[in-house]
N, C-alpha and C positions, 0 to 999 in steps of 0.2 A: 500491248495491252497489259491490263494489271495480272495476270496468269502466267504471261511469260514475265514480268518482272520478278516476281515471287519465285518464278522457277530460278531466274538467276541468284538469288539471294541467296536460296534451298543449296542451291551449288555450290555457292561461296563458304557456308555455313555448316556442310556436311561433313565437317571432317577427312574430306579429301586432300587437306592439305592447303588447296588452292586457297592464296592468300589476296592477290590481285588480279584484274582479270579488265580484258576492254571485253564489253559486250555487245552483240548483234543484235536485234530484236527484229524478227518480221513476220509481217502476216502471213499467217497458217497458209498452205500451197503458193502462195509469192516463192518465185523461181529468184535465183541470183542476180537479174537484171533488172529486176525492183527495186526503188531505193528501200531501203531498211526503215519500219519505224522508227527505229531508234537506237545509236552508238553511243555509249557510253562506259566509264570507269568507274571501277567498285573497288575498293583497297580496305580490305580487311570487315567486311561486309557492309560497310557503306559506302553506301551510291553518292559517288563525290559531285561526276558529272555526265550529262544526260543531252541529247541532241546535238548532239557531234556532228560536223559535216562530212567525216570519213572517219576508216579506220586508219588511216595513214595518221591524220593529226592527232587521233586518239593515241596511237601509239607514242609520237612527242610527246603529249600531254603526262602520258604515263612513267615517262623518263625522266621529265621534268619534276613531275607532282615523286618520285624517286628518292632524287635529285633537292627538292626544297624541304621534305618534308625528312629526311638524312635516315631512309627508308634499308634496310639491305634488298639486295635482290631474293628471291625464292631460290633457296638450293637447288632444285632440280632445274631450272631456268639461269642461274646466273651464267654460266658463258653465252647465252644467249642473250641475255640483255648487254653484256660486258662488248659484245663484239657490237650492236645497235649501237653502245655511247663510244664505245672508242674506236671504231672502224668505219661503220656510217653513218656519224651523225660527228664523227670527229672531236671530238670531248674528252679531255682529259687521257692526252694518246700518249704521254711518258708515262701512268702508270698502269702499263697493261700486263695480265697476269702471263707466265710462261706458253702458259695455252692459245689463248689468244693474239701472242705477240708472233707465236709461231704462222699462225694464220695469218697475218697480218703479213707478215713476211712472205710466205707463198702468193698469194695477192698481188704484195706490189713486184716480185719478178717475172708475172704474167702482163706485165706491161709493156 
């Protein structure tokens, strides 16, 4: 509904920092086994993309739209998106930072 959109804008826009973000929207008391009105991506507080069919593709989406748009990651988030593109999504795996190559390495001798 337009109240929680506006709430995620409010978020985006508050000075929290938060620069990009996949969002959830659902009906007020809807439990987690409802689908969502609405997933979508907001990148620097515009709502790029809106009815998503998961938060799985929204997360690609978000790597991608990264990715095209030669975005940096969020400081407080970059090893975490660093390891999504170059650990699970396998992308760009010869330039990975000392941190994440470490991990990457523990990883593959649990195999």
């Amino acid at each position: 509904d337009m109240r929680s959109r506006q709430e995620v804008m409010r978020l985006m826009g508050g000075g929290g920092g938060l620069t990009m973000a996949v969002f959830v929207i659902r009906k007020e008391g809807d439990g987690l086994q409802e689908p969502p009105e609405d997933i979508g991506i907001v990148i620097e507080g515009i709502e790029l993309l809106h009815h998503l069919t998961s938060v799985a593709s929204a997360c690609a989406l978000l790597l991608g739209l990264i990715y095209a748009l030669n975005l940096a990651y969020p400081k407080p988030l970059r090893f975490t998106f660093e390891v999504l593109q170059k650990i699970i999504m396998q992308l760009d795996q010869h330039k990975m930072s000392p941190k994440v190559h470490n991990l990457h390495s523990k990883l593959q001798s649990l195999q």
